[in-house]
SEZA-928707 format. One record per residue (C-alpha): x, y, z; residue in three letters; residue number from 1. Coordinates in nm, 4 decimals. Layout:
BEGIN
{{X, Y, Z}, Ala, NUM}
...
END
This chain:
BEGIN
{{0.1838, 1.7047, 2.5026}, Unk, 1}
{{0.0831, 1.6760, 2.8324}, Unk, 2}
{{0.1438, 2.0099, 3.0568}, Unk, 3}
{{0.4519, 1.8611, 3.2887}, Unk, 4}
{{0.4351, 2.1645, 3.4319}, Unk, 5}
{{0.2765, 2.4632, 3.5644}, Unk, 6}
{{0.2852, 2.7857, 3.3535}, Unk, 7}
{{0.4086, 2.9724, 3.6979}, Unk, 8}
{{0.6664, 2.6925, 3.7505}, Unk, 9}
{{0.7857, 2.7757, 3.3672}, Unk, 10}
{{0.8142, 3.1608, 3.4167}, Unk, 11}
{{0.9315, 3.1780, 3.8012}, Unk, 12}
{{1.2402, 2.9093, 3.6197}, Unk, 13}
{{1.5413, 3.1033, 3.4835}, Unk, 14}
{{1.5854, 2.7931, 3.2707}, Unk, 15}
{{1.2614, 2.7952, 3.1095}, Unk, 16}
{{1.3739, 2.6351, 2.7734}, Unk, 17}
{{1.5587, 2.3803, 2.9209}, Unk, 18}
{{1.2087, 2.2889, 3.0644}, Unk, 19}
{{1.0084, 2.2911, 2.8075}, Unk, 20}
{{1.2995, 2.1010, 2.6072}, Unk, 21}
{{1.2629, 1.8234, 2.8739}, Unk, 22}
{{0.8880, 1.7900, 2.8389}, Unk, 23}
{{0.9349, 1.7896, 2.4633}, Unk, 24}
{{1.2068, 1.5479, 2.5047}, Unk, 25}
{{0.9794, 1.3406, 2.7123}, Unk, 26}
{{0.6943, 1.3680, 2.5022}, Unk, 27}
{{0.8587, 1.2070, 2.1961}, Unk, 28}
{{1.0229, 0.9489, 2.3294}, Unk, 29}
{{0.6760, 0.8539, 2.4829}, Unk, 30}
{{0.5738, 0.8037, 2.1127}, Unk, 31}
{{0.2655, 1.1266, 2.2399}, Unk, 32}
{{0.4436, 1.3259, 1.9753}, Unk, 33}
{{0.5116, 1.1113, 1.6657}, Unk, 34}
{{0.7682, 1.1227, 1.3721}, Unk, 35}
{{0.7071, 1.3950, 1.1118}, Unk, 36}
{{0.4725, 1.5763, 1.3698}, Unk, 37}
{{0.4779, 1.9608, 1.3670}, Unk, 38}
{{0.5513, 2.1850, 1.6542}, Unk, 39}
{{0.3793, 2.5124, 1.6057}, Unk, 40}
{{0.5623, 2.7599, 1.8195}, Unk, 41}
{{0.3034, 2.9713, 1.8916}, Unk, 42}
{{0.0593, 2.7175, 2.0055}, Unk, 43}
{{0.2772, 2.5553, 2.2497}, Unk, 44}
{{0.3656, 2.8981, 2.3654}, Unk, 45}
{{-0.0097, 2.9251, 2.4321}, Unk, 46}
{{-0.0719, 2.6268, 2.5726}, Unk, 47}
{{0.2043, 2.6278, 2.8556}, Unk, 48}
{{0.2152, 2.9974, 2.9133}, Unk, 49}
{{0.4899, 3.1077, 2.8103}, Unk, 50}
{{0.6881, 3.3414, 2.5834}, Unk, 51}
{{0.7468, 3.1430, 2.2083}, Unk, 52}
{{1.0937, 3.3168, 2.1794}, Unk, 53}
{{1.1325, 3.0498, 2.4727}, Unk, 54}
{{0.9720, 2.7291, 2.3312}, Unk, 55}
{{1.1863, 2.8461, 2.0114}, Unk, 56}
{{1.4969, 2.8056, 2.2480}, Unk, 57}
{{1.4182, 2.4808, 2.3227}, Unk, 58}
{{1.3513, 2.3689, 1.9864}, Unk, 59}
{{1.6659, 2.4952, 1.9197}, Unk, 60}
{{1.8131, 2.2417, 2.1392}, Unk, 61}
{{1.6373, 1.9482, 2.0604}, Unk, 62}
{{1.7168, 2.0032, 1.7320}, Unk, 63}
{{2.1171, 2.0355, 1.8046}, Unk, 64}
{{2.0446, 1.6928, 1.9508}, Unk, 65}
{{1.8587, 1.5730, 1.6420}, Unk, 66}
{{1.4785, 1.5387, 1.8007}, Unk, 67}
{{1.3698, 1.7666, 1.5912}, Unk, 68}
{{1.4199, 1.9286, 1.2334}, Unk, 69}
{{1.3300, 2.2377, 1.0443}, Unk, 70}
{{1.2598, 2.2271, 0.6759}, Unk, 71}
{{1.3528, 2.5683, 0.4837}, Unk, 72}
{{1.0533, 2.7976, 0.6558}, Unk, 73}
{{0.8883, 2.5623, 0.7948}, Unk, 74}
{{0.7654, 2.4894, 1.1429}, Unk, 75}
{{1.0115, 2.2333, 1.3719}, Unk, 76}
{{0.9187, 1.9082, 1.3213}, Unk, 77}
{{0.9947, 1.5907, 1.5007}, Unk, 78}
{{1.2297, 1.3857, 1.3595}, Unk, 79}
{{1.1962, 1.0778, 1.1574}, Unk, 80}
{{1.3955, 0.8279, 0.9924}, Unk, 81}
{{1.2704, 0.6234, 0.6283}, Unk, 82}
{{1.3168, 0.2706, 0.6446}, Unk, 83}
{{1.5454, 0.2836, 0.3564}, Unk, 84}
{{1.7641, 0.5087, 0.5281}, Unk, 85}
{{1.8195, 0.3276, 0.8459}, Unk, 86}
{{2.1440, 0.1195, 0.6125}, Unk, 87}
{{2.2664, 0.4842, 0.5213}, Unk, 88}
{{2.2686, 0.5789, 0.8924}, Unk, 89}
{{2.4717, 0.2101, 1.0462}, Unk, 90}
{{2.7149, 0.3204, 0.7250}, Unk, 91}
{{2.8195, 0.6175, 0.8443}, Unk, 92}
{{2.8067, 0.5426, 1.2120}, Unk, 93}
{{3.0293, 0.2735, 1.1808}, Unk, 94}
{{3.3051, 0.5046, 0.9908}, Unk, 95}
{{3.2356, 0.7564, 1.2943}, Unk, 96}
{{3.2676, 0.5461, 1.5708}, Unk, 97}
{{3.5476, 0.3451, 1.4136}, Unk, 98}
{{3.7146, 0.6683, 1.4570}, Unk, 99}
{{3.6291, 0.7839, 1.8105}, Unk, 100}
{{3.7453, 0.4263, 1.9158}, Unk, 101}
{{4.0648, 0.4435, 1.7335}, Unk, 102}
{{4.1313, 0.8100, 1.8690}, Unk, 103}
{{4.0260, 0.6437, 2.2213}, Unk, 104}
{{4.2521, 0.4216, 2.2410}, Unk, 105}
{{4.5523, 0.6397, 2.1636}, Unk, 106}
{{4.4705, 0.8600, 2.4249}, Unk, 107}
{{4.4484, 0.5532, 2.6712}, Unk, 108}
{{4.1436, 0.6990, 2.7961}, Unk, 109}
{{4.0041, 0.5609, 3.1609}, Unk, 110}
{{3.7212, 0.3287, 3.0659}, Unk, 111}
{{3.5871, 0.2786, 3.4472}, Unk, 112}
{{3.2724, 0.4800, 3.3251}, Unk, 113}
{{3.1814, 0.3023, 2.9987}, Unk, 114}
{{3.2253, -0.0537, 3.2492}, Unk, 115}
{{2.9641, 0.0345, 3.4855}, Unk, 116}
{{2.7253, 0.1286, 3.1741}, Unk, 117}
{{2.7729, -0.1932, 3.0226}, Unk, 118}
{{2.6847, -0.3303, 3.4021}, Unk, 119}
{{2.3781, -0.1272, 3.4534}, Unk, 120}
{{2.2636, -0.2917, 3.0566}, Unk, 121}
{{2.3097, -0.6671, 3.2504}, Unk, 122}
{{2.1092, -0.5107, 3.5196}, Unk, 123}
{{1.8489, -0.3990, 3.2675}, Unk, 124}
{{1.8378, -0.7146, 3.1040}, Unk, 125}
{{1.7902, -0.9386, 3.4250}, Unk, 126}
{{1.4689, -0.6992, 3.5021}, Unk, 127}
{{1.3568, -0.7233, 3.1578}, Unk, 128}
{{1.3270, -0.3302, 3.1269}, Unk, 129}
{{1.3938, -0.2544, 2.7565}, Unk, 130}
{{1.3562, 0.1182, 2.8366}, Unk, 131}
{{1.6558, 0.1061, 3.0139}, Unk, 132}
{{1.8241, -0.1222, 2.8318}, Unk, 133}
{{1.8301, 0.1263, 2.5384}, Unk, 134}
{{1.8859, 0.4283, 2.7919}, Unk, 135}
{{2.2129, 0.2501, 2.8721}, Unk, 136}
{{2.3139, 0.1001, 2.5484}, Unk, 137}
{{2.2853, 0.4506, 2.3857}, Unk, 138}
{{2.4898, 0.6060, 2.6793}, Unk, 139}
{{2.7867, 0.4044, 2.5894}, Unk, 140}
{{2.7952, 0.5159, 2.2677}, Unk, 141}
{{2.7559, 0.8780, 2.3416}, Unk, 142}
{{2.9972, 0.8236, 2.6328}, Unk, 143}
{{3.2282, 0.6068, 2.4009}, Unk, 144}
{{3.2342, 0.9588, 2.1269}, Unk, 145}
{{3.3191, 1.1670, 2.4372}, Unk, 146}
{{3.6044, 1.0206, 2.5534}, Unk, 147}
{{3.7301, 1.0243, 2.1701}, Unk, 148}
{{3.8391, 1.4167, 2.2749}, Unk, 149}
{{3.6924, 1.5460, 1.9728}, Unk, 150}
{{3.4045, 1.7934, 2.0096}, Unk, 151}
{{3.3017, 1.8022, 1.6564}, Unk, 152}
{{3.3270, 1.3964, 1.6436}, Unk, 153}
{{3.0763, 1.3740, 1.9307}, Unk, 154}
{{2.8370, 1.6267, 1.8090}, Unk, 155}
{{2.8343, 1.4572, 1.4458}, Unk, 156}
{{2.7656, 1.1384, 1.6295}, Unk, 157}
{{2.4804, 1.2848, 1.8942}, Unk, 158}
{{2.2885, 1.4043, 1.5897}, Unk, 159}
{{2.3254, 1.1291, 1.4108}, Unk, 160}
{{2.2597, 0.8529, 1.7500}, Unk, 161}
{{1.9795, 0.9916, 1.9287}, Unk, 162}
{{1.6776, 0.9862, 1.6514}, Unk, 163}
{{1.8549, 0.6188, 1.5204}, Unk, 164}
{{1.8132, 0.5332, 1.9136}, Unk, 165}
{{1.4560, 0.7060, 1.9432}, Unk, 166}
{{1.2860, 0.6586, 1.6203}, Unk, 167}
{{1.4340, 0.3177, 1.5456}, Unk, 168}
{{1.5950, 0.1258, 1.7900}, Unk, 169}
{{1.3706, 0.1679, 2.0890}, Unk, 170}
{{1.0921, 0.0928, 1.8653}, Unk, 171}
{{1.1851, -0.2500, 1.7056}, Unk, 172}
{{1.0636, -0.4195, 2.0679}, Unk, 173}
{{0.7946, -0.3563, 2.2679}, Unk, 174}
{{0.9050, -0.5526, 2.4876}, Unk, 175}
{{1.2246, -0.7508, 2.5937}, Unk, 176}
{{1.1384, -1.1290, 2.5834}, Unk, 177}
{{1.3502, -1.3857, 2.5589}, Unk, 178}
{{1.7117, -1.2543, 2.6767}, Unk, 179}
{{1.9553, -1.4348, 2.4590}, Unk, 180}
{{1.9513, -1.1257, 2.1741}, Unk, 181}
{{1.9942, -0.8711, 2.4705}, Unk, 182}
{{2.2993, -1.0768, 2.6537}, Unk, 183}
{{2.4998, -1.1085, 2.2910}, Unk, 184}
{{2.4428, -0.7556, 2.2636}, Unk, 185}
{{2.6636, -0.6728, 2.6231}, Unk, 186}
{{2.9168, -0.8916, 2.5108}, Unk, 187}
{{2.9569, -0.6682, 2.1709}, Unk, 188}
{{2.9795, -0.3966, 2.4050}, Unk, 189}
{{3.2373, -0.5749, 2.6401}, Unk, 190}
{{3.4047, -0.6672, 2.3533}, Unk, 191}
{{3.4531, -0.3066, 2.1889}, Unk, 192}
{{3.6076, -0.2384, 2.5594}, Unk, 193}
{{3.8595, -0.5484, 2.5260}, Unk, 194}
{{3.9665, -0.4367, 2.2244}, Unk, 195}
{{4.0254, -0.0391, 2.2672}, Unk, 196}
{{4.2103, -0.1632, 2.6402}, Unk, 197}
{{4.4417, -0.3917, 2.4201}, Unk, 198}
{{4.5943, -0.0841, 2.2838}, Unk, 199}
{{4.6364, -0.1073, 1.9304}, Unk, 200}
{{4.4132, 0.1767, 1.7497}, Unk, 201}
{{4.3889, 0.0089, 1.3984}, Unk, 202}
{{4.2808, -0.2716, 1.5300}, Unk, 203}
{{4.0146, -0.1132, 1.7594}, Unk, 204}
{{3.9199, 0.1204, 1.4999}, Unk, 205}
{{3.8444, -0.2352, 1.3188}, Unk, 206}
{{3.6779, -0.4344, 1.5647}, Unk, 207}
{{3.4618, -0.1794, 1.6212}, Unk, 208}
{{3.3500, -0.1098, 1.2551}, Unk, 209}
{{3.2475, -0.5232, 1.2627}, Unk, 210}
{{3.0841, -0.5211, 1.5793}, Unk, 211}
{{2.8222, -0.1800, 1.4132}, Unk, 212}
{{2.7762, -0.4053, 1.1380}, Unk, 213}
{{2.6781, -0.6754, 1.3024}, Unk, 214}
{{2.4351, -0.4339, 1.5244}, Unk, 215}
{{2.3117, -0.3267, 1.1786}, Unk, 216}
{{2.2215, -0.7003, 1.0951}, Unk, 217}
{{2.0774, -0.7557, 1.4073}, Unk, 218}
{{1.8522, -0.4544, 1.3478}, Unk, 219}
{{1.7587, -0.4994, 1.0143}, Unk, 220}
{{1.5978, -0.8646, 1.1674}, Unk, 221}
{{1.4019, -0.6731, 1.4213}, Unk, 222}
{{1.2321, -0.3830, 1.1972}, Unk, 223}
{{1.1839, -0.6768, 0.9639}, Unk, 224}
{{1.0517, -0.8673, 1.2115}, Unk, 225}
{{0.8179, -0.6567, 1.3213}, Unk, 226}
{{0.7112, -0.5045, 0.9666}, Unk, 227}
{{0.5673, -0.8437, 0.9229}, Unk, 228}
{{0.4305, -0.8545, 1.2741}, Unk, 229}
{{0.6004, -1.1585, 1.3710}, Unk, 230}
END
């Protein structure tokens, strides 16, 4: 992991964990700390400076936001995903965010927020920046889960989002190419908007649970894809 910052900037920073959570954070998205890797408390604690109790705390969140797990005495470890999983994951994603949209709709939530990320993905898409693409795309659903009012609903879904988004999405492309895939994939998103404004929950609870599947498909191509390094 490369030392973001200085050991005096970590202790002179009542937030130190939050710090070292963002370097972390940083660090595996990068791809420098890889899936299944261990993070030894004390070494890191070492090799910044600082206290472990405080690279524990930030473990601690990372792994609330699933980018990292503990086995049963183990050391934290960053997270990874099995292929054969990945269908297990879109399964129970769908049933979650069929939910949040559903409960989304009945509270005729403002959806001003979730517009402008949808119009910041065009924007990614017209400069080719996949990195943001993804940024954006996963803010929407994140976003999408908070609006649903229901704090156990969005945490279930955080944990279960961000390593799908890190460890598998982001990494099916290295790069964006050809922008056709990308520009069907706002309209999904446009059209999971369209539906919750209509105003009928069942049928936004629906729409939605088609348009994951058909993310799920469209997944499934690219780790294929690229499995066969096509």
């Amino acid at each position: 992991m490369t030392n973001g910052f200085e050991s005096a900037a970590y202790n002179s920073n009542p937030l130190i964990k939050d710090n070292i959570a963002a370097q972390f954070r940083l660090d595996i998205l990068a791809g420098r700390l890889a899936p299944g890797e261990a993070i030894v408390e004390g070494k890191w604690a070492t090799q910044l400076g600082v206290a472990q109790s405080s690279v524990r705390a930030a473990l601690n969140i990372l792994e609330s936001e699933g980018f990292v797990e503990r086995g049963q005495g183990r050391s934290a470890q960053v997270a990874r995903i099995p292929m054969e999983n990945i269908p297990h994951f879109f399964a129970v994603r769908s049933v979650l965010e069929s939910l949040a949209a559903r409960l989304v709709t009945e509270r005729q939530t403002d959806l001003g927020e979730l517009d402008q990320v949808v119009a910041d993905m065009r924007s990614a898409v017209s400069c080719r920046n996949l990195a943001a693409f993804y940024e954006r795309d996963l803010r929407f659903h994140l976003m999408l889960c908070e609006k649903s009012g229901n704090p156990v609903l969005t945490q279930m879904l955080r944990r279960l989002l961000v390593p799908l988004f890190t460890f598998v999405i982001i990494r099916t492309h290295e790069e964006m190419g050809e922008t056709e895939r990308w520009t069907r994939s706002i309209g999904q998103h446009e059209a999971i908007l369209t539906v919750i404004r209509a105003g009928d929950p069942e049928r936004a609870a629906a729409e939605v649970g088609k348009i994951l599947r058909y993310f799920s498909t469209d997944i499934d191509e690219l780790t294929r894809e690229k499995s066969r390094g096509t």
